[in-house]
PDBQT receptor file of N, H, CA, C and O in Angstrom, charges set to zero:
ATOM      1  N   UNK A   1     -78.625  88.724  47.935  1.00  0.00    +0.000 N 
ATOM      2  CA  UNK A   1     -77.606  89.741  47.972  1.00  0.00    +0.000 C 
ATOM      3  C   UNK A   1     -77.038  89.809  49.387  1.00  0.00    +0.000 C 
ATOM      4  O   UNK A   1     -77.744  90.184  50.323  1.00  0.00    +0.000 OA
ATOM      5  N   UNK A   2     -76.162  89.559  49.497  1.00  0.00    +0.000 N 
ATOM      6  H   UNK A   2     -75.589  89.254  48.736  1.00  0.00    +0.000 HD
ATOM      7  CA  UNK A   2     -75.020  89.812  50.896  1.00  0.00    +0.000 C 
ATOM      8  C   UNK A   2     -75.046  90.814  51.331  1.00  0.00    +0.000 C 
ATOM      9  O   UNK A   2     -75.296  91.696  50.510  1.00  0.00    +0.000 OA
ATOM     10  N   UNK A   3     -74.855  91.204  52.572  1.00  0.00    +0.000 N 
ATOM     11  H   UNK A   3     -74.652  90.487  53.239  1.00  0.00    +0.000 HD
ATOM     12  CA  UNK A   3     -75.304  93.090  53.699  1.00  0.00    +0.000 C 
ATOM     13  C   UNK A   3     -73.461  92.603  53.618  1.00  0.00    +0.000 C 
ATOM     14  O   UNK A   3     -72.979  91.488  53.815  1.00  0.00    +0.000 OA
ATOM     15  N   UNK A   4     -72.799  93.819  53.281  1.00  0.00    +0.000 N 
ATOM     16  H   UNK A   4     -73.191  94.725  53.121  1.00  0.00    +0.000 HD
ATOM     17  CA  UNK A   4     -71.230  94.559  53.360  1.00  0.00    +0.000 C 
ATOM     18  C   UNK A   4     -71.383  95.224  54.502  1.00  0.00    +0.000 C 
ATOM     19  O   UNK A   4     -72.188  96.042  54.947  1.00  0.00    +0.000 OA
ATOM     20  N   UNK A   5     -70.061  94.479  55.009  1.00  0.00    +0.000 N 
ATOM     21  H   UNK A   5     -69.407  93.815  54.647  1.00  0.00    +0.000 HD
ATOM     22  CA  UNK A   5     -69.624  94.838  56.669  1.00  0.00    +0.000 C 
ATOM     23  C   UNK A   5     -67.849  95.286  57.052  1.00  0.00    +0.000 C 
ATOM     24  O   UNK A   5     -67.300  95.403  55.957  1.00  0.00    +0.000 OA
ATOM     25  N   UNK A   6     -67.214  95.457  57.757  1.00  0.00    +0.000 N 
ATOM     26  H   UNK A   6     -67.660  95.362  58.647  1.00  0.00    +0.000 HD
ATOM     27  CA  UNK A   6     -65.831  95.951  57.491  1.00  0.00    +0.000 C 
ATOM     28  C   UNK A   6     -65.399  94.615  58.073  1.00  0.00    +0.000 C 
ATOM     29  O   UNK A   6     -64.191  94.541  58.298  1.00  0.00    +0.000 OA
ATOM     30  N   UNK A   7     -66.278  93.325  58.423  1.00  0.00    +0.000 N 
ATOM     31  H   UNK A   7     -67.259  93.385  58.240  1.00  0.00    +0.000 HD
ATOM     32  CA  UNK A   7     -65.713  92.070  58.576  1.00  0.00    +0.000 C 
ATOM     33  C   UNK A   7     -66.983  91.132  58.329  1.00  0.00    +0.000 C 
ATOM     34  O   UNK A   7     -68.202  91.302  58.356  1.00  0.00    +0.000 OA
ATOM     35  N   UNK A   8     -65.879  89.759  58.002  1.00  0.00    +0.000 N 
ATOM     36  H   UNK A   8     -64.889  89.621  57.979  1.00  0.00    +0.000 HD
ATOM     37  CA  UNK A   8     -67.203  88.486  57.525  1.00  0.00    +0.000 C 
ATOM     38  C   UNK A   8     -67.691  88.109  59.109  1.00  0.00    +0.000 C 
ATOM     39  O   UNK A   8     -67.059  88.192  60.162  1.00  0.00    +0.000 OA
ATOM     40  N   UNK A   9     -68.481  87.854  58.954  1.00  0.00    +0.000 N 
ATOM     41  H   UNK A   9     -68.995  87.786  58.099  1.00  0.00    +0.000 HD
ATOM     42  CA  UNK A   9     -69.141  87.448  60.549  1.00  0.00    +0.000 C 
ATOM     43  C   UNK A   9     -68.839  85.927  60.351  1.00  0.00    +0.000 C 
ATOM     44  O   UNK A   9     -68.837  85.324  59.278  1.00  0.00    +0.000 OA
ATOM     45  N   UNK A  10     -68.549  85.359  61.762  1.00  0.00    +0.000 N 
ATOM     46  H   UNK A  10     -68.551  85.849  62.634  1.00  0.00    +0.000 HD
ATOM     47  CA  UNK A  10     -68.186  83.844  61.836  1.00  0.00    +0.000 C 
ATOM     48  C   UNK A  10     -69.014  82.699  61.360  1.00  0.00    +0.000 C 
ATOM     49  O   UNK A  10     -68.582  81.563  61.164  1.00  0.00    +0.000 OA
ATOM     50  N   UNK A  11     -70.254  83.102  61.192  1.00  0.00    +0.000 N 
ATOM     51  H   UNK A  11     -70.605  84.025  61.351  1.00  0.00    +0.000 HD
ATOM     52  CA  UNK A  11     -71.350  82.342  60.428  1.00  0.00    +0.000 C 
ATOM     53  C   UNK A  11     -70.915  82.160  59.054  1.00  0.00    +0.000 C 
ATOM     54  O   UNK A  11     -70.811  81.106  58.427  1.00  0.00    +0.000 OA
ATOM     55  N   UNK A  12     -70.692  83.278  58.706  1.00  0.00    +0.000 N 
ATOM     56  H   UNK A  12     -70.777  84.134  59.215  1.00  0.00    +0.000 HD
ATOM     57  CA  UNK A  12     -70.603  83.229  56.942  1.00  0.00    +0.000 C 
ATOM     58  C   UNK A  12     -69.365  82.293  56.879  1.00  0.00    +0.000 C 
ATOM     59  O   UNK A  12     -69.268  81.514  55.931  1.00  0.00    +0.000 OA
ATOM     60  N   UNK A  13     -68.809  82.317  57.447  1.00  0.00    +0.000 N 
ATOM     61  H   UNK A  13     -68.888  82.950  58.217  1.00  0.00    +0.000 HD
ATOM     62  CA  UNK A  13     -67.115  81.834  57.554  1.00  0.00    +0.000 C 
ATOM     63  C   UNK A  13     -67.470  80.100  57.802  1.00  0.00    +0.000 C 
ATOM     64  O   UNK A  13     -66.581  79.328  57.443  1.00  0.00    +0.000 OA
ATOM     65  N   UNK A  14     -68.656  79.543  58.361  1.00  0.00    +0.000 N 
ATOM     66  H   UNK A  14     -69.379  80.170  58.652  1.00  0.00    +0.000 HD
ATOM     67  CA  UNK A  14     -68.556  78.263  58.861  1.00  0.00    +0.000 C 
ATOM     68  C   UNK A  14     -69.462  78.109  57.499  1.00  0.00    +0.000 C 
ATOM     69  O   UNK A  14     -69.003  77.257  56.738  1.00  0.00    +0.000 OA
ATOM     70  N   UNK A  15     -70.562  78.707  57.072  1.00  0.00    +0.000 N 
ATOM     71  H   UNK A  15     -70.936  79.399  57.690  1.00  0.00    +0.000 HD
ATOM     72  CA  UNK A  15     -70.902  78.136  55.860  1.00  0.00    +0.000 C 
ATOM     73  C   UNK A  15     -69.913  77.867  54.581  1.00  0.00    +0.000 C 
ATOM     74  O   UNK A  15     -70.051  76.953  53.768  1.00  0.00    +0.000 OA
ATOM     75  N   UNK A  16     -69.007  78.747  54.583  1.00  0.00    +0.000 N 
ATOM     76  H   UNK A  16     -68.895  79.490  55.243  1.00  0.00    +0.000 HD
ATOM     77  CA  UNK A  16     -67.844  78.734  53.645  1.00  0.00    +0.000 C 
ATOM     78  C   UNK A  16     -67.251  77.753  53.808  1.00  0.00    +0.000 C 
ATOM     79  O   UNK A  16     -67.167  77.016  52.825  1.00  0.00    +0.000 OA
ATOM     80  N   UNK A  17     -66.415  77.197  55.435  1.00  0.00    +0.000 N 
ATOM     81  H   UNK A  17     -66.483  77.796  56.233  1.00  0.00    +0.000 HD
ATOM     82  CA  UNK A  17     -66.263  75.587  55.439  1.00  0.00    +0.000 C 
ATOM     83  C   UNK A  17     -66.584  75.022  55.313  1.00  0.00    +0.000 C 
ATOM     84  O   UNK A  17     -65.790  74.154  54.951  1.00  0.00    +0.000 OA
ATOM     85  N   UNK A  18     -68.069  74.537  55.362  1.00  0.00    +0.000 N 
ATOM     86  H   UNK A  18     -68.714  75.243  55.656  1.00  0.00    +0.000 HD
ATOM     87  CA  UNK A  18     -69.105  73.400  54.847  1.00  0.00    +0.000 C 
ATOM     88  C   UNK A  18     -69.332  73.183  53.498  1.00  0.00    +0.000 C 
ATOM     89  O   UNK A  18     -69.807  72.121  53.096  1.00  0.00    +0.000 OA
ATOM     90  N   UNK A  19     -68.947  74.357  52.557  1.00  0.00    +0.000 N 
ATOM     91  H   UNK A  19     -68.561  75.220  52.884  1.00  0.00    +0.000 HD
ATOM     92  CA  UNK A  19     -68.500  74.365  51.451  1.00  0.00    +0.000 C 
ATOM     93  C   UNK A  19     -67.774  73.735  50.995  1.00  0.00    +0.000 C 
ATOM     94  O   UNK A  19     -68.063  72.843  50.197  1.00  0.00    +0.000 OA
ATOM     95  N   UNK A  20     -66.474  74.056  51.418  1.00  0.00    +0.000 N 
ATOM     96  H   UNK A  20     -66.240  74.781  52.066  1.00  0.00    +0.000 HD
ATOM     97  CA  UNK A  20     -65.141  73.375  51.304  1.00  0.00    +0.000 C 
ATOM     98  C   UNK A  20     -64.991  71.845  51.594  1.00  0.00    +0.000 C 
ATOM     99  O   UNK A  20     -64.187  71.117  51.011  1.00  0.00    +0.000 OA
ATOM    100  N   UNK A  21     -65.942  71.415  52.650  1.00  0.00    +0.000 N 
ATOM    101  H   UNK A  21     -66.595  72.006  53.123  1.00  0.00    +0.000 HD
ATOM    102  CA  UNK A  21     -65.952  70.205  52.892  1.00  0.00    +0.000 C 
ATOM    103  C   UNK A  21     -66.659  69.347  51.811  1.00  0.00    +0.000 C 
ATOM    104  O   UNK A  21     -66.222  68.251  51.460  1.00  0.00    +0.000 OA
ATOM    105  N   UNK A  22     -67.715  69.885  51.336  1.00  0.00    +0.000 N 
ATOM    106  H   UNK A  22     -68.069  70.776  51.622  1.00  0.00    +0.000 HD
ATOM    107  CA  UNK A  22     -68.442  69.403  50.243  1.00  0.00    +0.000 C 
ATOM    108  C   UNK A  22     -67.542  69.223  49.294  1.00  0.00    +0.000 C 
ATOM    109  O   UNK A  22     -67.349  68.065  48.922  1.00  0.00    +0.000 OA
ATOM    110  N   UNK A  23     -66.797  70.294  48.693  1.00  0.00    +0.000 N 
ATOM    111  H   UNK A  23     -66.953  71.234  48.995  1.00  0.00    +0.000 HD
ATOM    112  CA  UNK A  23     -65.979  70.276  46.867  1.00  0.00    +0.000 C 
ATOM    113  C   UNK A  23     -65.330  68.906  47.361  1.00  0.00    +0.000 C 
ATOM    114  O   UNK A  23     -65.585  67.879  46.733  1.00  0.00    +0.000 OA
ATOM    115  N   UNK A  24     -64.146  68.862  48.944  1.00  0.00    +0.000 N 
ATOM    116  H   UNK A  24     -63.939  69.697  49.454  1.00  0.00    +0.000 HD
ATOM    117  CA  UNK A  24     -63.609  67.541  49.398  1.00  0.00    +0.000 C 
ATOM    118  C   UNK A  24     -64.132  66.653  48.731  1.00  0.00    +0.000 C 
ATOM    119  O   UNK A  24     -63.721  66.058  47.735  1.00  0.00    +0.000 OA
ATOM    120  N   UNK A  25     -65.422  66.535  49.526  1.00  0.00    +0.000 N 
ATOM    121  H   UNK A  25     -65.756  67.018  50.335  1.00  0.00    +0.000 HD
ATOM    122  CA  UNK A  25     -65.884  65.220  49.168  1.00  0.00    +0.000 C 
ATOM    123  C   UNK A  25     -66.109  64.221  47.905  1.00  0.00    +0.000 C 
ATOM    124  O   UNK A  25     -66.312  63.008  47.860  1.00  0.00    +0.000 OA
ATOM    125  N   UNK A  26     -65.950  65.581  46.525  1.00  0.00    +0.000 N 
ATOM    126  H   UNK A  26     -65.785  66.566  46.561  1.00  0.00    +0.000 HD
ATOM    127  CA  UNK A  26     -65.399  65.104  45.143  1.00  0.00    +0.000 C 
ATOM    128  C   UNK A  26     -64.508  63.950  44.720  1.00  0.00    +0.000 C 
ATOM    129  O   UNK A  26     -64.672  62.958  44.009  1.00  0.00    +0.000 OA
ATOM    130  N   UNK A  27     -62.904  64.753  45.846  1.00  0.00    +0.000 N 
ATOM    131  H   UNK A  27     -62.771  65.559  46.423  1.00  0.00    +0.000 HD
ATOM    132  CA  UNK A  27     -62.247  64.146  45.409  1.00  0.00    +0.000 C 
ATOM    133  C   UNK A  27     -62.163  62.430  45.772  1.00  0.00    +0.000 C 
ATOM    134  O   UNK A  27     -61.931  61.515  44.981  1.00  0.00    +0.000 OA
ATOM    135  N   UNK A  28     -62.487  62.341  47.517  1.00  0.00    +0.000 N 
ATOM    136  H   UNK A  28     -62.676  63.084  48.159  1.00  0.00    +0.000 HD
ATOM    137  CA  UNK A  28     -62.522  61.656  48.464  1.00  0.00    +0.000 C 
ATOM    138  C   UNK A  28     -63.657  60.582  47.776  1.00  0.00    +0.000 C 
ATOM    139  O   UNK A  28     -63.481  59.401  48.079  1.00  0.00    +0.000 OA
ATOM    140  N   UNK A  29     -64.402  60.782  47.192  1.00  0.00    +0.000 N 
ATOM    141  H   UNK A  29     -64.545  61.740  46.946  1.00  0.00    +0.000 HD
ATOM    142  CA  UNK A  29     -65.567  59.592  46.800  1.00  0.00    +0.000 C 
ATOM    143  C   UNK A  29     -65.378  58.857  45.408  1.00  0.00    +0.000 C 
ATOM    144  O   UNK A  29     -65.978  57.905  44.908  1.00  0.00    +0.000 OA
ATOM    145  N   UNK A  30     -64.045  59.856  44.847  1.00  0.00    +0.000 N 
ATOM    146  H   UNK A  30     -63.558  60.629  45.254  1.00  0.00    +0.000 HD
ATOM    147  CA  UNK A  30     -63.565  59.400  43.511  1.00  0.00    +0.000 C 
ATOM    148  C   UNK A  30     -64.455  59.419  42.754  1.00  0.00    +0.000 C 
ATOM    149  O   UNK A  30     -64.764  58.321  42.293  1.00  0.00    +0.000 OA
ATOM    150  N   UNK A  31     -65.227  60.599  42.304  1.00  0.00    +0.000 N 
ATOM    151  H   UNK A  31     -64.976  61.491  42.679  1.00  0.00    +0.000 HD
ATOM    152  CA  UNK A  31     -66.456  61.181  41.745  1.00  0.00    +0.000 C 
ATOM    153  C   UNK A  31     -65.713  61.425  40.528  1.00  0.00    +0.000 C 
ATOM    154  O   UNK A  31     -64.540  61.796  40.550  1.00  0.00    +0.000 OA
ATOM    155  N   UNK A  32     -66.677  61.133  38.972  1.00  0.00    +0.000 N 
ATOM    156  H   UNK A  32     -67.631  60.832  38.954  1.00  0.00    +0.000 HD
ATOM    157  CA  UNK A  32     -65.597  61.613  37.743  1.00  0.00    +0.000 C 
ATOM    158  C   UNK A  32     -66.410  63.176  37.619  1.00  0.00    +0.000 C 
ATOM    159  O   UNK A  32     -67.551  63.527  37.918  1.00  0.00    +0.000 OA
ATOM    160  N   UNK A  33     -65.140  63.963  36.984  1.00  0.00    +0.000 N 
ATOM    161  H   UNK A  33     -64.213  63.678  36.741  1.00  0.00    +0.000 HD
ATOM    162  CA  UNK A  33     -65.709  64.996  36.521  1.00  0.00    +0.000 C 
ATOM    163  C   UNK A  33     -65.208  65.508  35.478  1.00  0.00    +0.000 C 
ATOM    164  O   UNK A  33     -63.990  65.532  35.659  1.00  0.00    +0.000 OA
ATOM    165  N   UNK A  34     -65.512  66.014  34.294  1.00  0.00    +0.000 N 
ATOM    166  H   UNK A  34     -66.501  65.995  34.147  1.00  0.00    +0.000 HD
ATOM    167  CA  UNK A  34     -64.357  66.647  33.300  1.00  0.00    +0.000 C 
ATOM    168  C   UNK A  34     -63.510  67.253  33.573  1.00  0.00    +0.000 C 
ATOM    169  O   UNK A  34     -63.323  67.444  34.775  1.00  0.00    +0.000 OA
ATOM    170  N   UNK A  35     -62.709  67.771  32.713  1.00  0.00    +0.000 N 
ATOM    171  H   UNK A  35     -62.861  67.615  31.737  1.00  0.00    +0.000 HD
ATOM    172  CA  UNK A  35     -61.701  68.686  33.212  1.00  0.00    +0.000 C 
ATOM    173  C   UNK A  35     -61.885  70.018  33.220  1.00  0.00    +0.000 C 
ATOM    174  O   UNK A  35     -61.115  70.658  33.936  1.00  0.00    +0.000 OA
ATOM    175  N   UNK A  36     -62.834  70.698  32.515  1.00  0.00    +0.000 N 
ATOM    176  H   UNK A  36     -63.460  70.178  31.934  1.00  0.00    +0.000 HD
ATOM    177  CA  UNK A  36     -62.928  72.144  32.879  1.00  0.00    +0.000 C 
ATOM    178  C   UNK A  36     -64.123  71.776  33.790  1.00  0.00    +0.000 C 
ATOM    179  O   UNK A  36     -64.688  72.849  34.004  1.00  0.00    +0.000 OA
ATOM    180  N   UNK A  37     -64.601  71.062  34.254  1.00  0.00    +0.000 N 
ATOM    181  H   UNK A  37     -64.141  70.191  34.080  1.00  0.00    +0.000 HD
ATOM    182  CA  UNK A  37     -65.580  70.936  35.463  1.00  0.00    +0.000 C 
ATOM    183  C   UNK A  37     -64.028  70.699  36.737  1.00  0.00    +0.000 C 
ATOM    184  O   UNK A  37     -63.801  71.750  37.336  1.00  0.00    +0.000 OA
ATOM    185  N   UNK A  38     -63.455  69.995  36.972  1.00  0.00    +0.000 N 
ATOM    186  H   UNK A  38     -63.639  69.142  36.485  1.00  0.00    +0.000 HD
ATOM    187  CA  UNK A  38     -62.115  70.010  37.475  1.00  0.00    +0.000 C 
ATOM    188  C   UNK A  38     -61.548  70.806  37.777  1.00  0.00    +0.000 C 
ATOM    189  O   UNK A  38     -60.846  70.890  38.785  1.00  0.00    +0.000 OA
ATOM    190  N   UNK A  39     -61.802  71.873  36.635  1.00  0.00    +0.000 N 
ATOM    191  H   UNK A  39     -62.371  71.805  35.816  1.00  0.00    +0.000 HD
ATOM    192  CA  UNK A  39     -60.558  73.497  37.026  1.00  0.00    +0.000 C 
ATOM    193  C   UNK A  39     -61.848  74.427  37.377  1.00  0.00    +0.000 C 
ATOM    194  O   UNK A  39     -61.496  75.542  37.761  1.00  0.00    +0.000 OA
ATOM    195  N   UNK A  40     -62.596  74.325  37.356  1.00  0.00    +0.000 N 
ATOM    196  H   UNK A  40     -62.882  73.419  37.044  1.00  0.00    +0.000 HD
ATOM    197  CA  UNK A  40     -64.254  75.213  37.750  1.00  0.00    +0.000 C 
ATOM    198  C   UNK A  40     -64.083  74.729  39.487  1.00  0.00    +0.000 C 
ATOM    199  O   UNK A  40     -64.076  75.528  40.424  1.00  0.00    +0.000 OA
ATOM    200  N   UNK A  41     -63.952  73.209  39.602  1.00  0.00    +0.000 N 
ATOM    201  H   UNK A  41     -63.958  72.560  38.842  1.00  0.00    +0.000 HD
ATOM    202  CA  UNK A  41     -64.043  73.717  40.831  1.00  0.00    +0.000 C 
ATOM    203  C   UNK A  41     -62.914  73.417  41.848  1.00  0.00    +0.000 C 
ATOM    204  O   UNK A  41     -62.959  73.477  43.077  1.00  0.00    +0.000 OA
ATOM    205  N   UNK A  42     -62.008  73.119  41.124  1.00  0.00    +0.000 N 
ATOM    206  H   UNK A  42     -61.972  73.071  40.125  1.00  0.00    +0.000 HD
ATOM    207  CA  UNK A  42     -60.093  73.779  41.720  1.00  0.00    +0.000 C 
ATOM    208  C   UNK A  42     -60.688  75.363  42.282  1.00  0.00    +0.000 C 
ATOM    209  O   UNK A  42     -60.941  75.488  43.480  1.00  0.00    +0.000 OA
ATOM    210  N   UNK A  43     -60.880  76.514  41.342  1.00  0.00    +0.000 N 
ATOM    211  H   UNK A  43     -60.675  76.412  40.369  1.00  0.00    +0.000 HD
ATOM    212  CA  UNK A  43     -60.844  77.329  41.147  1.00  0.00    +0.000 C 
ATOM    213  C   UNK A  43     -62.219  77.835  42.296  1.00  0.00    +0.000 C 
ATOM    214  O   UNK A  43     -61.761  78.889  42.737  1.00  0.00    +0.000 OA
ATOM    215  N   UNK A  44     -63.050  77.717  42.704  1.00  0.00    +0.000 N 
ATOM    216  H   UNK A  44     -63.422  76.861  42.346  1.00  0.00    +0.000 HD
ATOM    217  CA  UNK A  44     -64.448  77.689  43.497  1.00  0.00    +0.000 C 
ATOM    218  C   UNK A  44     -63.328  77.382  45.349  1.00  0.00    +0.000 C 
ATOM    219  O   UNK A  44     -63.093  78.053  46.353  1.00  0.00    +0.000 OA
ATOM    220  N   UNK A  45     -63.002  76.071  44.866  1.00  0.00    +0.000 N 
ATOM    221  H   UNK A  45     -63.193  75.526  44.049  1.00  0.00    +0.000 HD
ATOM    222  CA  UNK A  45     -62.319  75.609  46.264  1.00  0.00    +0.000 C 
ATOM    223  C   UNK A  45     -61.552  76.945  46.709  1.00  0.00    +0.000 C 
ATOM    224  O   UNK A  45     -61.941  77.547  47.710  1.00  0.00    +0.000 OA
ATOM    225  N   UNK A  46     -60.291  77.477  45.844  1.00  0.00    +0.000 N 
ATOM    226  H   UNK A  46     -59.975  76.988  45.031  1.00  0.00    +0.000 HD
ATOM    227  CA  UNK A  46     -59.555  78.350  46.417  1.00  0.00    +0.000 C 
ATOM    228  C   UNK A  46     -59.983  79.455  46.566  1.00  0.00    +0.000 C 
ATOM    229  O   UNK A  46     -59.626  79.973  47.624  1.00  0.00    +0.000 OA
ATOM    230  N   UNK A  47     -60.930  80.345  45.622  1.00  0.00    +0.000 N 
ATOM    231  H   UNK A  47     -61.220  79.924  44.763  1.00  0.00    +0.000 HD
ATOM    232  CA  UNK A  47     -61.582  81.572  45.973  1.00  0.00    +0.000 C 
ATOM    233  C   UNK A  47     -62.154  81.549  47.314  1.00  0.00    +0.000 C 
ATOM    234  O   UNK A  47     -61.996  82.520  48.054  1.00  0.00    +0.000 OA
ATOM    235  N   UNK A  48     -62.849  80.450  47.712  1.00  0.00    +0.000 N 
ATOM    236  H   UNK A  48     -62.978  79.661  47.111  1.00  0.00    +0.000 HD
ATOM    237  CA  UNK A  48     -63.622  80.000  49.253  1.00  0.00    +0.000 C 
ATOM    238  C   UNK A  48     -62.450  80.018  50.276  1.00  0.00    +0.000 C 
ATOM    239  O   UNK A  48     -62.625  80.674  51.303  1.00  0.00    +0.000 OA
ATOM    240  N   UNK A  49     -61.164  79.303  50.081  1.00  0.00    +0.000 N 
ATOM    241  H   UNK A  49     -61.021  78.770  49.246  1.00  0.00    +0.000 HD
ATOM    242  CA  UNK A  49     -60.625  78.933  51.218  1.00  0.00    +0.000 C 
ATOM    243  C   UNK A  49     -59.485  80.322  51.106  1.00  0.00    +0.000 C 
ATOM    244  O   UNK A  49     -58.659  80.290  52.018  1.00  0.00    +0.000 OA
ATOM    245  N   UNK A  50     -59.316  81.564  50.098  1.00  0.00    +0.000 N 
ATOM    246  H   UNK A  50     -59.988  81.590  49.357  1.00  0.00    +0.000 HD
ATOM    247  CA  UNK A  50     -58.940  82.802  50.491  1.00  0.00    +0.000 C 
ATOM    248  C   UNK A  50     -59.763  83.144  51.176  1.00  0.00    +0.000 C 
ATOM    249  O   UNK A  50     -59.169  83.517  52.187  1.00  0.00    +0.000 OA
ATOM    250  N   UNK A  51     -60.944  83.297  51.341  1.00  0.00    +0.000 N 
ATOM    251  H   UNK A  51     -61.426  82.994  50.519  1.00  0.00    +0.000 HD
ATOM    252  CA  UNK A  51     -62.344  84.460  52.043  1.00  0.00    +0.000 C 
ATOM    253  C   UNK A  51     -61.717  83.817  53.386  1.00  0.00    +0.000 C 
ATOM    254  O   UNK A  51     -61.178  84.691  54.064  1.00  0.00    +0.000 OA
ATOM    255  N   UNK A  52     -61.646  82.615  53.917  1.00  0.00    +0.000 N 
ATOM    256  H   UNK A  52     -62.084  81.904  53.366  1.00  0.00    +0.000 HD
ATOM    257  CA  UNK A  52     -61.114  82.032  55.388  1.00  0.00    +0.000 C 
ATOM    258  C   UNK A  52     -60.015  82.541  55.478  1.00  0.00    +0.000 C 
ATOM    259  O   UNK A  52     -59.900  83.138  56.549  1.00  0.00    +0.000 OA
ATOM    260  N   UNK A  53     -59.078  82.592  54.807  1.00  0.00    +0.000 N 
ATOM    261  H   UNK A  53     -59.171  82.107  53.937  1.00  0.00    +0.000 HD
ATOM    262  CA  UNK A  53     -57.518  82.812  54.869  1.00  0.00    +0.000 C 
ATOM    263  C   UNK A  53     -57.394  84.100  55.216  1.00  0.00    +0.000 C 
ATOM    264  O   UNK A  53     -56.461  84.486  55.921  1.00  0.00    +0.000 OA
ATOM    265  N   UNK A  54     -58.409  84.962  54.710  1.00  0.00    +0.000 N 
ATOM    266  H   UNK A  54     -59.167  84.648  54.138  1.00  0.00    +0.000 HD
ATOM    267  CA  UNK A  54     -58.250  86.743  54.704  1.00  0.00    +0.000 C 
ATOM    268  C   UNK A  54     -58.637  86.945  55.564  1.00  0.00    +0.000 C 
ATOM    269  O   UNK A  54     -58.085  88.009  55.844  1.00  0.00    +0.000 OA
ATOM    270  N   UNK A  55     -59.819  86.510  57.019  1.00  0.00    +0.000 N 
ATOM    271  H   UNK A  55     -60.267  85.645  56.791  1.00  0.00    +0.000 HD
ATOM    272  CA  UNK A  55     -60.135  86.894  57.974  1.00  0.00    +0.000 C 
ATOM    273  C   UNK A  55     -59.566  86.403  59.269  1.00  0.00    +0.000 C 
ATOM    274  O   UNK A  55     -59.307  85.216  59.469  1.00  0.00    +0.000 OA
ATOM    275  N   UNK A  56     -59.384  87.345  60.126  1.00  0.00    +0.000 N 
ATOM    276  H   UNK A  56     -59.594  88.309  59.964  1.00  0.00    +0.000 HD
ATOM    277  CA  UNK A  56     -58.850  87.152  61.238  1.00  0.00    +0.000 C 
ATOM    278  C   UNK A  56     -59.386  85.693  62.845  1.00  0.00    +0.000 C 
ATOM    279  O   UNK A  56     -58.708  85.267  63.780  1.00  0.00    +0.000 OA
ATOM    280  N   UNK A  57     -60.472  85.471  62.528  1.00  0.00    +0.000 N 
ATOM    281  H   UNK A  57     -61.023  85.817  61.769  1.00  0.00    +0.000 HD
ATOM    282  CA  UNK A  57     -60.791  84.362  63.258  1.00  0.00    +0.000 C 
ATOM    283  C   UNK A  57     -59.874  83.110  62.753  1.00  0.00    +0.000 C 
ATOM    284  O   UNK A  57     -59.274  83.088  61.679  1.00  0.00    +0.000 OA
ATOM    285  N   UNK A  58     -59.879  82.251  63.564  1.00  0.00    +0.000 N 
ATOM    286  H   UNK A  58     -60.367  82.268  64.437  1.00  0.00    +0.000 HD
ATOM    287  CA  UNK A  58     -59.346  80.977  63.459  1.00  0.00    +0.000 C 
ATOM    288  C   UNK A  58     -60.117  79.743  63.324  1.00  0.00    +0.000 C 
ATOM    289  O   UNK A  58     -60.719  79.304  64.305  1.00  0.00    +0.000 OA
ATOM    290  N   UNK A  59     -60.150  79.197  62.295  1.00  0.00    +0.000 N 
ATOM    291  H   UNK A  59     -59.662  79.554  61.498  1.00  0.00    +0.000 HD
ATOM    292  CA  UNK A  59     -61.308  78.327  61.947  1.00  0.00    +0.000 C 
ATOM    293  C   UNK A  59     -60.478  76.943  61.931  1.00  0.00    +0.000 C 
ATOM    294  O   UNK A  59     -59.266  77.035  61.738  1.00  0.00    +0.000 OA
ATOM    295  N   UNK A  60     -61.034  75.694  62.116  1.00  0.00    +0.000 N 
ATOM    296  H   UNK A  60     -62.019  75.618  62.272  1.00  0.00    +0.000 HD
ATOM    297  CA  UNK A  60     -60.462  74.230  61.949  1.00  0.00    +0.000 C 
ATOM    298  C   UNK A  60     -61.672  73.832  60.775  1.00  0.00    +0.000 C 
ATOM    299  O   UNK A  60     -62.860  73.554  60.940  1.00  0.00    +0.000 OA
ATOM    300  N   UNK A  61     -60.883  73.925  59.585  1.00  0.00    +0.000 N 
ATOM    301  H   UNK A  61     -59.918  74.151  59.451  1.00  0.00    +0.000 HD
ATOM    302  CA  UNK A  61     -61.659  73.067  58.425  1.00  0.00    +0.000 C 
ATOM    303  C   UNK A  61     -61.128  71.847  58.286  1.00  0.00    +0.000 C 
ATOM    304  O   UNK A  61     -61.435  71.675  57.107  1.00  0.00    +0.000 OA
ATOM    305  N   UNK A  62     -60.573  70.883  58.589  1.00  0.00    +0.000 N 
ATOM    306  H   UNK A  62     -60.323  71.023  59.547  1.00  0.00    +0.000 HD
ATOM    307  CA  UNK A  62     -60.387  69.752  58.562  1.00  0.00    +0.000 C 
ATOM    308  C   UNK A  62     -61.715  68.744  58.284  1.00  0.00    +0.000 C 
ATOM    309  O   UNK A  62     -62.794  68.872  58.862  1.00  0.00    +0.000 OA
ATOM    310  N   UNK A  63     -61.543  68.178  57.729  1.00  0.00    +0.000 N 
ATOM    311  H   UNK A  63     -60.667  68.074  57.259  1.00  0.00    +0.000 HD
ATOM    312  CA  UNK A  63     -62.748  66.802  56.996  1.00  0.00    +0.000 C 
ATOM    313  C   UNK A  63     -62.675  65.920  58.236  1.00  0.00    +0.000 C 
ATOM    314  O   UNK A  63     -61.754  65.289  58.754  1.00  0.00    +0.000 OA
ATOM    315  N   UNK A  64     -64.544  66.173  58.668  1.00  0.00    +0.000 N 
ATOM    316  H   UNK A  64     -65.292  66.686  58.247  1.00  0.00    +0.000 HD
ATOM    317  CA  UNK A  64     -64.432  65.157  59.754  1.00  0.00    +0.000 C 
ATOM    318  C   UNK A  64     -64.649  63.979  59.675  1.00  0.00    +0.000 C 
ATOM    319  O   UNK A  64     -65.306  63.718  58.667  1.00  0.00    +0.000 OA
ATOM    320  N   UNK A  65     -64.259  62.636  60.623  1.00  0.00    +0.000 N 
ATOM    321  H   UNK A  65     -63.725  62.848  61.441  1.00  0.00    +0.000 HD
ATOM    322  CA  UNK A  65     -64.488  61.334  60.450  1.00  0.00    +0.000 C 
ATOM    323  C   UNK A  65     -65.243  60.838  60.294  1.00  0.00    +0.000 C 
ATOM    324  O   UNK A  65     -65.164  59.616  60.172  1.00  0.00    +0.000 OA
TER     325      UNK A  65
C-alpha cells in the first residue's frame, strides 16, 4: 500500500521510468503479444507516463543505449 503525500517523491517517479523503459522494450525486441495483451499494455504505458506528466520535476525518460 502506497503512504499519500500532496506530491510523488522523485524516487517513485524514477521507478515509474524504469517501468516505462521496460513496456519499451516490448516493442523494441519485437516481442509477440495479443491484442488485448497490446491494448493492456498501451493502456499501463500511458496511465504511468501521466503520473510523470502530472508532476512538477523534470525527468529524462529516454531509452538508454
Amino acid at each position: 500500500m502506497s503512504i499519500l503525500g500532496d506530491k510523488t517523491d522523485f524516487k517513485a517517479l524514477k521507478i515509474i521510468s524504469k517501468c516505462l523503459k521496460q513496456l519499451d522494450e516490448i516493442n523494441s525486441l519485437h516481442l509477440k503479444v495479443t491484442k488485448i495483451d497490446d491494448f493492456e499494455i498501451s493502456l499501463a504505458r500511458n496511465m504511468l507516463k501521466s503520473v510523470i506528466d502530472n508532476n512538477v520535476q523534470i525527468m529524462d525518460i529516454s531509452p538508454s543505449a
